[in-house]
N, CA, C and O of each residue as an XYZ file, in Angstrom:
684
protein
N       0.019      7.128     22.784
C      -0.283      7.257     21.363
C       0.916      6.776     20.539
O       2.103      6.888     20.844
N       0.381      6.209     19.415
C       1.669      5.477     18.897
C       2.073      6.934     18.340
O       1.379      7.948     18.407
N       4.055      6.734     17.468
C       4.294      7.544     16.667
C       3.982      7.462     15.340
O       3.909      6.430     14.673
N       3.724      9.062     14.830
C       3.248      8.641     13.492
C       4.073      7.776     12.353
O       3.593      7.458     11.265
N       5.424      7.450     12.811
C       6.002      6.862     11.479
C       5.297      5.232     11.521
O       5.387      4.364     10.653
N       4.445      5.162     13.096
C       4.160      3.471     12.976
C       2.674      3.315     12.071
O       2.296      2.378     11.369
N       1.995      4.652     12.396
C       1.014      4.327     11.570
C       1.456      4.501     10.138
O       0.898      3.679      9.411
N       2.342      5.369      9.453
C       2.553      4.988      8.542
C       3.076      4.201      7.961
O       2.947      4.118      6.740
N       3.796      3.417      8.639
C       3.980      1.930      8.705
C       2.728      0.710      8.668
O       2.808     -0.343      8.034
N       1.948      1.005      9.239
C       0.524      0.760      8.886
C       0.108      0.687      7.574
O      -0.143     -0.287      6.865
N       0.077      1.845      7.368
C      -0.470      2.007      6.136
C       0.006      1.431      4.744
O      -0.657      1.134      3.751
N       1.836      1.343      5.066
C       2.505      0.370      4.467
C       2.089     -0.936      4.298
O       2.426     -1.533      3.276
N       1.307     -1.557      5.267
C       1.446     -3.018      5.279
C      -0.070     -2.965      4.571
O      -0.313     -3.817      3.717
N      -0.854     -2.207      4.835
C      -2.430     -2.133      4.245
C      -1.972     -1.676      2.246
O      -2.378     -2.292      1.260
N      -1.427     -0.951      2.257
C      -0.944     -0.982      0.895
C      -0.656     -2.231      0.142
O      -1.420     -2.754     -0.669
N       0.725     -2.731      0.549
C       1.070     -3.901      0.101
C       0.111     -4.967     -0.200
O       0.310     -5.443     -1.318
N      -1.235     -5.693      0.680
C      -2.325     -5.943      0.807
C      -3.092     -5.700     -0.010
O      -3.616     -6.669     -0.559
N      -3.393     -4.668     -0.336
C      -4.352     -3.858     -1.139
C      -3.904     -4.568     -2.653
O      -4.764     -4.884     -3.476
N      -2.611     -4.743     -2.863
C      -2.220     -4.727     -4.174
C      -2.072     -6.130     -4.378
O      -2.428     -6.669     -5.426
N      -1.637     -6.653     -3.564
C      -1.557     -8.147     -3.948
C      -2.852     -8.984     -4.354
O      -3.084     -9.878     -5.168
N      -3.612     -8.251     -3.372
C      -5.119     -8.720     -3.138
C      -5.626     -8.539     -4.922
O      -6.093     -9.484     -5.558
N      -5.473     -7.536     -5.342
C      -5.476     -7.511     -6.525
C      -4.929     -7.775     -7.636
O      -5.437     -7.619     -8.747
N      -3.420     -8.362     -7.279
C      -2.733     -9.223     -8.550
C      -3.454    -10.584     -8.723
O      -3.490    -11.139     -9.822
N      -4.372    -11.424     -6.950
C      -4.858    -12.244     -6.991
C      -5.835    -12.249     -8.178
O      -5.712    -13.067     -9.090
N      -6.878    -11.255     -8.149
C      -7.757    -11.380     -9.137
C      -7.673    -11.496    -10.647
O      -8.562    -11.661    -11.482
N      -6.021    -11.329    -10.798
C      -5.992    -10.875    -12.197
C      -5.223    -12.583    -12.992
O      -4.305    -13.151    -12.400
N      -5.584    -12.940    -13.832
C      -4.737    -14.034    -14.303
C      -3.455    -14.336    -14.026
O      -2.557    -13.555    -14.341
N      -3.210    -15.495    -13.406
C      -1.789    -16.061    -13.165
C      -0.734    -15.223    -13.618
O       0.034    -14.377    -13.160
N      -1.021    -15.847    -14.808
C       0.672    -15.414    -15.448
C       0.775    -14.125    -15.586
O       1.490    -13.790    -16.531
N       0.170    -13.024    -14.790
C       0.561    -11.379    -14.999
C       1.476    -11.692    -13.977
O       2.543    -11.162    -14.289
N       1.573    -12.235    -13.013
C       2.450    -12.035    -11.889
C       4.162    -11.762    -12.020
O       4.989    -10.925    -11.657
N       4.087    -13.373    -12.984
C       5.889    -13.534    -13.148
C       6.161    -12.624    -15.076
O       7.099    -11.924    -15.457
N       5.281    -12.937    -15.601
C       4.898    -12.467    -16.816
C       6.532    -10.870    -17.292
O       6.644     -9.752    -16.788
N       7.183    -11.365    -18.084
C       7.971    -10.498    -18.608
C       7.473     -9.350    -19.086
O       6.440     -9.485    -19.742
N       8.059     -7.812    -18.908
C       7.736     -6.966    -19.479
C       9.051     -5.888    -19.618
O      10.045     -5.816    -18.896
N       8.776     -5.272    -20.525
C       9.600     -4.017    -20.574
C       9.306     -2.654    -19.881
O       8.576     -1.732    -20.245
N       9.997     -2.778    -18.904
C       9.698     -1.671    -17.242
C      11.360     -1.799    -16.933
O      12.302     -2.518    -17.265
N      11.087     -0.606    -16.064
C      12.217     -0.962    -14.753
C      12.724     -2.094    -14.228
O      13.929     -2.327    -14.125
N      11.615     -2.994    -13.802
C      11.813     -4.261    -13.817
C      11.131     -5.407    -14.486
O       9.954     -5.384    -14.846
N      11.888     -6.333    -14.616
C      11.506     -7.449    -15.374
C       9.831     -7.853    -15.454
O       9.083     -7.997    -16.421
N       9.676     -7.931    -14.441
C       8.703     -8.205    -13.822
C       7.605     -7.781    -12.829
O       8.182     -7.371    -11.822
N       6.521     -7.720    -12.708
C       5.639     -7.365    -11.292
C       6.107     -8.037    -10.025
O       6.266     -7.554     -8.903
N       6.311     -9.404    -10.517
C       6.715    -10.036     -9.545
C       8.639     -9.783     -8.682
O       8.876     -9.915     -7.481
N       9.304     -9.546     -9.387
C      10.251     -8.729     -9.267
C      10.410     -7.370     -8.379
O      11.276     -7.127     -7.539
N       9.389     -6.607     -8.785
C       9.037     -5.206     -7.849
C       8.414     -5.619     -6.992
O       8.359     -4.653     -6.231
N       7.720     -6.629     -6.415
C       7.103     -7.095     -5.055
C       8.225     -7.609     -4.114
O       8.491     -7.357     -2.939
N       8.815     -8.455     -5.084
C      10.352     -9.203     -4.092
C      10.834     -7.621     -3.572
O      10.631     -7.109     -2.471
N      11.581     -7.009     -4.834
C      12.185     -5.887     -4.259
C      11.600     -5.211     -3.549
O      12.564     -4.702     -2.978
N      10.741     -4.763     -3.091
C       9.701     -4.190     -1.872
C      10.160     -5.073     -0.793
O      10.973     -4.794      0.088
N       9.790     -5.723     -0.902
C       9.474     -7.237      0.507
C      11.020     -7.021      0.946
O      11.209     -6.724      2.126
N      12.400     -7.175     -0.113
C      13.959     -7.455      0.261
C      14.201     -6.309      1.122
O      14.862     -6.327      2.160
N      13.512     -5.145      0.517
C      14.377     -3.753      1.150
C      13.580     -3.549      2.173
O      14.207     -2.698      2.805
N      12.389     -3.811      2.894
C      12.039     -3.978      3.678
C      12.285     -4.861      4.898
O      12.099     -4.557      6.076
N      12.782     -6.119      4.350
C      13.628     -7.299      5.594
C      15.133     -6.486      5.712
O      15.866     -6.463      6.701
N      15.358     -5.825      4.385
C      17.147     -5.299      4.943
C      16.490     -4.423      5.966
O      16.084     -4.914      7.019
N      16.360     -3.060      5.683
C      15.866     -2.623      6.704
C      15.396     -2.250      8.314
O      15.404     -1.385      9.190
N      14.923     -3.832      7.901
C      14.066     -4.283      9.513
C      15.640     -5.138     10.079
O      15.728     -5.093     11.306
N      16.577     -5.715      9.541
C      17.471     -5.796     10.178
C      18.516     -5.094     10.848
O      19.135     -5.487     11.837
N      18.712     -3.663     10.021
C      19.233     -2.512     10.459
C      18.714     -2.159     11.379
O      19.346     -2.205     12.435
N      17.527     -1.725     11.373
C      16.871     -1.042     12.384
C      16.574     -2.017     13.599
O      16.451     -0.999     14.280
N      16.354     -2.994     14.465
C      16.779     -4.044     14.956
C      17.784     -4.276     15.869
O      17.760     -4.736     17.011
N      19.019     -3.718     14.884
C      20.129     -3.998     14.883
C      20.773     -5.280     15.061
O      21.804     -5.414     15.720
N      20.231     -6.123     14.537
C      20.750     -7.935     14.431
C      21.539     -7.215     13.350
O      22.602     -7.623     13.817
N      21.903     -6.545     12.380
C      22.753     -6.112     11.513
C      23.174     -5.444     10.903
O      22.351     -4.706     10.361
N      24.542     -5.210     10.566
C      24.684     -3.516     10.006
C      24.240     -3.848      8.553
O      23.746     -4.957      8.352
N      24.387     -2.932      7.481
C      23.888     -2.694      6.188
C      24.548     -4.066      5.439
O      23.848     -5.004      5.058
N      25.868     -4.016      5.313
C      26.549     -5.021      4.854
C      26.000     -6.483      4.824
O      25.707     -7.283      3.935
N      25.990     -6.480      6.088
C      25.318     -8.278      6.963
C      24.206     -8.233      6.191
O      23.990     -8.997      5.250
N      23.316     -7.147      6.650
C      21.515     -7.220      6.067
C      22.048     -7.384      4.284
O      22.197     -8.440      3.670
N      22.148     -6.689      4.032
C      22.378     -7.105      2.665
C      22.753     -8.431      1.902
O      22.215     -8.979      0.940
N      23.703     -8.717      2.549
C      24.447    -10.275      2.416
C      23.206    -11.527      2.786
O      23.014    -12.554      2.135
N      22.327    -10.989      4.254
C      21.763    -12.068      3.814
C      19.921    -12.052      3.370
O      18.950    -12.785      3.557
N      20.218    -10.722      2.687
C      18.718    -10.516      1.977
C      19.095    -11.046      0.440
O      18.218    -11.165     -0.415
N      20.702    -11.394      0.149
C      21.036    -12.002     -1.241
C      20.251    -13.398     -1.431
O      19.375    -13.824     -2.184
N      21.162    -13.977     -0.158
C      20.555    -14.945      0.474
C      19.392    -15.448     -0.028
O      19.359    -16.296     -0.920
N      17.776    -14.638      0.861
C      17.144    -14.502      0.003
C      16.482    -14.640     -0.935
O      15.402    -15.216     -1.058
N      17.185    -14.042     -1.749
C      16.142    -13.293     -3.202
C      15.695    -14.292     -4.138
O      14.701    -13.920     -4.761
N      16.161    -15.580     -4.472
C      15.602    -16.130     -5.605
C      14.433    -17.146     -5.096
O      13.615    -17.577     -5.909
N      14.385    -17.526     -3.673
C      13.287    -17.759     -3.000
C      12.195    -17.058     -3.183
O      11.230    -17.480     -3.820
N      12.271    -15.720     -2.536
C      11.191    -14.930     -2.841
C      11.029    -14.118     -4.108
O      10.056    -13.369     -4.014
N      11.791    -14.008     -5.484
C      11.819    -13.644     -6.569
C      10.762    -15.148     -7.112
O      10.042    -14.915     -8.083
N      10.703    -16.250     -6.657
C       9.922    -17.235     -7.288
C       8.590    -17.667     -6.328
O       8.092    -18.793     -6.350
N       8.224    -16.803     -5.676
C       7.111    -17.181     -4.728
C       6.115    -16.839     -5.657
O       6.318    -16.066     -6.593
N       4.847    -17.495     -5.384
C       3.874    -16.813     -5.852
C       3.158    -15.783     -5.099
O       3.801    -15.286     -4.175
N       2.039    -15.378     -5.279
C       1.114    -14.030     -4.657
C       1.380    -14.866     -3.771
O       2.546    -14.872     -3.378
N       0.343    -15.913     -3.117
C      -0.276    -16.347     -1.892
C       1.185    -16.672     -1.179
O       0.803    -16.775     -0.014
N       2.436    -16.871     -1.144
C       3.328    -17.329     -0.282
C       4.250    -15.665     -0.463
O       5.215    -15.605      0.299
N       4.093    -14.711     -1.131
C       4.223    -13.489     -0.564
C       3.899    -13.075      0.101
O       4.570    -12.565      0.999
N       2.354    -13.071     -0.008
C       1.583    -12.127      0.425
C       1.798    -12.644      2.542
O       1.908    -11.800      3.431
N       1.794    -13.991      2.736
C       2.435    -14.336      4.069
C       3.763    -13.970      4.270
O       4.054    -13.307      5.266
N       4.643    -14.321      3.433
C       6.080    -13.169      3.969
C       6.140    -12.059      4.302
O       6.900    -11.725      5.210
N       5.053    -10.844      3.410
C       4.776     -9.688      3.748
C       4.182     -9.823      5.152
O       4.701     -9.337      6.156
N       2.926    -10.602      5.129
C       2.543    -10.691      6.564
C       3.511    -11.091      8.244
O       3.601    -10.650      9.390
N       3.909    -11.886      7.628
C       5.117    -12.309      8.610
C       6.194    -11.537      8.981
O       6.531    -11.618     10.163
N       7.022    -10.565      8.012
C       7.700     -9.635      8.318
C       7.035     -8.482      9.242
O       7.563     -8.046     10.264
N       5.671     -8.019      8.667
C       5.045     -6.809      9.363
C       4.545     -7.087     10.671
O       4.018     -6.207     11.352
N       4.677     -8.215     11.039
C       4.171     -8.729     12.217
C       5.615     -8.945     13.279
O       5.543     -9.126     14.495
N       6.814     -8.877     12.527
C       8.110     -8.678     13.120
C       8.461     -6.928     13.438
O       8.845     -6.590     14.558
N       8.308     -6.084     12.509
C       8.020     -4.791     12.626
C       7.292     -4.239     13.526
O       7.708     -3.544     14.452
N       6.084     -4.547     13.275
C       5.052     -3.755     14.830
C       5.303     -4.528     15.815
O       4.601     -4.040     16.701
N       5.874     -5.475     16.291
C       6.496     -6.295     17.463
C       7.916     -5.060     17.996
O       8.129     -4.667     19.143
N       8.537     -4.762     16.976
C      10.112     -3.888     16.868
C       9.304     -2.488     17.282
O       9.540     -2.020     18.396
N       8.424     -1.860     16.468
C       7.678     -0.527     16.817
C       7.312     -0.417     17.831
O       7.751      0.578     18.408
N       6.348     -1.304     18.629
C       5.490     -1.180     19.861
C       6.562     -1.427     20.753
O       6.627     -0.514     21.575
N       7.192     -2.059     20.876
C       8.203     -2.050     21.937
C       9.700     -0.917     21.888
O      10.619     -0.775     22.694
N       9.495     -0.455     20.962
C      10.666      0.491     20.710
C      10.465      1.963     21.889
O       9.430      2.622     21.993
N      11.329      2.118     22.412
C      11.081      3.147     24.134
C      11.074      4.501     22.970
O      10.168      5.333     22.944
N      12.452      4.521     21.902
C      12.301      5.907     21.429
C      12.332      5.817     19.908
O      13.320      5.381     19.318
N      11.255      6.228     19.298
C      11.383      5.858     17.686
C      12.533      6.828     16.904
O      12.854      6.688     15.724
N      13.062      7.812     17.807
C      13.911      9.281     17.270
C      15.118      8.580     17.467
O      16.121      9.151     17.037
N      15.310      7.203     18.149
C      16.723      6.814     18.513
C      17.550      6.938     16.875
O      16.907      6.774     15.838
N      18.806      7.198     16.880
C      20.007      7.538     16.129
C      20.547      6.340     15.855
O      21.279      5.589     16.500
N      20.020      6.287     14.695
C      21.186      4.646     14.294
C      22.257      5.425     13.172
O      22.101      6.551     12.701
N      23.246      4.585     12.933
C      24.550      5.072     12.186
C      24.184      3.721     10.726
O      24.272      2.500     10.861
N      23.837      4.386      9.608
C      23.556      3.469      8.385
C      24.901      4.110      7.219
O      25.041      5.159      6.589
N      25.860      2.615      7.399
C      26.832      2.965      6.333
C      26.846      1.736      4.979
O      27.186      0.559      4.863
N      26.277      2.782      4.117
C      25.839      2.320      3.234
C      26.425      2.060      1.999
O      26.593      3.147      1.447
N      26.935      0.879      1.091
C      28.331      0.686      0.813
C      28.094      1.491     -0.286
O      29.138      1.427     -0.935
N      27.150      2.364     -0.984
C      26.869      2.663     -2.693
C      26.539      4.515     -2.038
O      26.527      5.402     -2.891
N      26.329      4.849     -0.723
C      26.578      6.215     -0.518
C      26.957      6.522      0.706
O      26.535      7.591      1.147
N      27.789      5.736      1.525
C      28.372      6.236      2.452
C      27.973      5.830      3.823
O      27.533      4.697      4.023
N      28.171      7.136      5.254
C      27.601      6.829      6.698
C      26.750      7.837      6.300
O      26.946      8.800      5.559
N      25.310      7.295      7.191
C      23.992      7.939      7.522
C      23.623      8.145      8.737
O      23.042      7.164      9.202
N      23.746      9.257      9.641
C      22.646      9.209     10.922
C      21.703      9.366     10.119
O      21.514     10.010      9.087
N      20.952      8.450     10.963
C      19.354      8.807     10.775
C      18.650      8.359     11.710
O      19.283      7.897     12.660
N      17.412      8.333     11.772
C      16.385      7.726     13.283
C      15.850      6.469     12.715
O      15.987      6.046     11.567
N      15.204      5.931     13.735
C      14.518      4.870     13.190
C      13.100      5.255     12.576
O      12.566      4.735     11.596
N      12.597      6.317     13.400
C      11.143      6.795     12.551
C      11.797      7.462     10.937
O      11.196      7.353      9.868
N      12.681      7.908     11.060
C      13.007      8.223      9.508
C      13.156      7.513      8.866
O      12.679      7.679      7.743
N      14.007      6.103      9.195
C      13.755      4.665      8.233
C      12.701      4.618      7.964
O      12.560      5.269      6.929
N      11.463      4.066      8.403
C      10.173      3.471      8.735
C       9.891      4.586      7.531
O       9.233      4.085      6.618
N      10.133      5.559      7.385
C       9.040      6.521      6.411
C      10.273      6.509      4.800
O       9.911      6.720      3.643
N      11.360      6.272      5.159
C      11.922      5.604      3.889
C      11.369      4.403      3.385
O      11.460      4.188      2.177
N      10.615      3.305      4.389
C      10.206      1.845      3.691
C       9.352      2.014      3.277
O       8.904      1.189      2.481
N       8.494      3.443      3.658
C       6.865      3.110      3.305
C       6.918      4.143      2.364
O       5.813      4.224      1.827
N       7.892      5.167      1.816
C       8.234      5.737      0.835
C       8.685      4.741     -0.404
O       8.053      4.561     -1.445
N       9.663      4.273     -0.105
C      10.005      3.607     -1.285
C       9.253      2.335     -1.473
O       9.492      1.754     -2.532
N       8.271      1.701     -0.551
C       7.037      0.366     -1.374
C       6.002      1.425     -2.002
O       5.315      0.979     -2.920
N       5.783      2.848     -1.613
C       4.908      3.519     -2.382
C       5.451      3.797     -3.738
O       4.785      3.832     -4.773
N       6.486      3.953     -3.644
C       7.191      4.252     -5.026
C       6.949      3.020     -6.144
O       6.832      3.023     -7.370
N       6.934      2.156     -5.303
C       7.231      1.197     -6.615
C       5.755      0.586     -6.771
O       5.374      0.272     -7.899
N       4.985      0.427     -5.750
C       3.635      0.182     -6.278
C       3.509      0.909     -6.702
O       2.856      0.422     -7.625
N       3.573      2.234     -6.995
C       2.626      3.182     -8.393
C       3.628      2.428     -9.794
O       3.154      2.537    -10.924
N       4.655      1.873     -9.656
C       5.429      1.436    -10.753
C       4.955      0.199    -11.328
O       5.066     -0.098    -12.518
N       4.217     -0.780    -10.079
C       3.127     -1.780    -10.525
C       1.941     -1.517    -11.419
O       1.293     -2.305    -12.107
N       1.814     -0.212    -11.241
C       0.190      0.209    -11.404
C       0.026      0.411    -13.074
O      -0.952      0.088    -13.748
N       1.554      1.182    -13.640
C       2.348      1.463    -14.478
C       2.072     -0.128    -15.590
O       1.414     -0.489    -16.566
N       3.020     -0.613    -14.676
C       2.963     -2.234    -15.328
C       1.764     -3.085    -16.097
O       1.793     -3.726    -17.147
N       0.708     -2.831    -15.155
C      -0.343     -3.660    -15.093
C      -1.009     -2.652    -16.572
O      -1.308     -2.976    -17.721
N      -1.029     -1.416    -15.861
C      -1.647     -0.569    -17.311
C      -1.526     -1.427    -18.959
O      -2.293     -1.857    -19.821
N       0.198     -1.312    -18.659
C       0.655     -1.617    -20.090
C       0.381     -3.094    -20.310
O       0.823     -3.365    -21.427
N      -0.085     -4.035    -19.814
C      -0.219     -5.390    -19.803
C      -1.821     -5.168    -19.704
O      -2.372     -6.135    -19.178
N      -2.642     -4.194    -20.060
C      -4.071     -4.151    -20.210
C      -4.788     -4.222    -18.923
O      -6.017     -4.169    -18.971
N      -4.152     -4.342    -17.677
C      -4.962     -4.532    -16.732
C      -5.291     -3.066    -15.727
O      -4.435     -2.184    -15.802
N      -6.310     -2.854    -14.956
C      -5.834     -2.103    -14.408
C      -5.262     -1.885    -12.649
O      -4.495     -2.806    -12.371
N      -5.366     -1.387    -12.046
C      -4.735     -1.462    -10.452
C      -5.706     -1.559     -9.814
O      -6.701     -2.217    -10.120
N      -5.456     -0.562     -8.311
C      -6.050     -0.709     -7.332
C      -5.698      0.606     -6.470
O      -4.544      0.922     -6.178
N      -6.652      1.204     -6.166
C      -6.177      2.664     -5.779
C      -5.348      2.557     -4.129
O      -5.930      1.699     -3.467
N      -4.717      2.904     -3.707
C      -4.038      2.543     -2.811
C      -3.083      3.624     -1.896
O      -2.119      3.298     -1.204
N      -3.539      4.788     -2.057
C      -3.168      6.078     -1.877
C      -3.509      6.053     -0.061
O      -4.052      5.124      0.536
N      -3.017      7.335      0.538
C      -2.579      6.884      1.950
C      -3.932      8.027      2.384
O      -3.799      8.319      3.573
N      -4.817      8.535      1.935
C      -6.185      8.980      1.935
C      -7.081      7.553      2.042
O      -7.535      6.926      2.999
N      -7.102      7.397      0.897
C      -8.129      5.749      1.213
C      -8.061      4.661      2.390
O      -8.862      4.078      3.120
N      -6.647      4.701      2.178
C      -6.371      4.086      3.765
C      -6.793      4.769      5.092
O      -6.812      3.974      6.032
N      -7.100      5.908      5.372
C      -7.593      6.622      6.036
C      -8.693      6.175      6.148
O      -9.076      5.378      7.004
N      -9.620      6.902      4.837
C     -11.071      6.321      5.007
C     -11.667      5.113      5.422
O     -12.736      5.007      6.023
N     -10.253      3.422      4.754
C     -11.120      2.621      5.063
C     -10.761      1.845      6.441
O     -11.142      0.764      6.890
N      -9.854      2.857      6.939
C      -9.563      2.428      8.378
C     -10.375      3.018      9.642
O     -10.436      2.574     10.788
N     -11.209      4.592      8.856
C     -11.901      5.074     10.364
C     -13.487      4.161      9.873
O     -14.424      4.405     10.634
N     -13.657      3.637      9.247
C     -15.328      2.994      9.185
C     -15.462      1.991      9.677
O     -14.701      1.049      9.452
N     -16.812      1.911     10.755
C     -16.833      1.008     11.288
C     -17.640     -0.499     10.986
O     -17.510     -1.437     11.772
């Protein structure tokens, strides 16, 4: 049986999906479209999802400590800060397909990695505790999309980790 942080990792990648799928429907220019939020942009809070998710997956990995991952998720960012939906929405795919490759083969998801993090310090933590930090913090900020879209007249896409439930046990 897998561990539960992979299905919620799952559910992460069905989220992300869920929402893009629905920026598709909505007119172009909401994507890059300026607003007054947290961030600049929708498109902005998708990069940042997608970045802290490749840092992440490099930590956990271990191709790199925090520093490295960071340095080359800078790298990066103005690539995928200028993608559109459809060449996100495959990066997202492409990363999560690097992840459950890292999950399914992982012997112990409780393994102890050491995360020293230059803005708060050293972290033990596990790797299933990462995994529920990534799919914590893309939940966080898609409800901050949802936010966005409101105030730009549009509305979302429900995307809550219940629905994902439902529309994963139907056959």
């Amino acid at each position: 049986m897998a561990h539960p942080s992979s299905k919620m990792y799952d559910y992460h990648v069905w989220a992300n999906g869920v929402i893009l799928d629905r920026l598709k429907e909505l007119p172009k220019d909401i994507y890059h479209k300026d607003i007054q939020s947290g961030f600049s942009s929708v498109s902005r809070v998708m990069s940042h999802i997608y970045l802290t998710d490749y840092t992440w997956f490099e930590i956990i990995s271990g191709r790199r400590n925090m520093n490295e991952a960071m340095a080359s998720t800078d790298q990066l960012r103005e690539l995928i800060e200028t993608s559109c939906i459809e060449e996100m929405k495959k990066n997202f795919l492409d990363l999560s397909e690097k992840y459950k490759a890292l999950l399914n083969n992982q012997e112990d998801s409780e393994k102890v990695i050491l995360v020293d993090n230059p803005y708060a310090g050293v972290l033990e933590t596990s790797i299933s505790e990462t995994i529920l930090h990534v799919v914590t913090h893309g939940s966080y900020h898609r409800g901050s999309i949802a936010t966005m879209l409101r105030q730009m007249g549009h509305t979302s896409v429900m995307q809550d980790y219940g629905l994902y439930l439902y529309s994963n046990n139907q056959s």
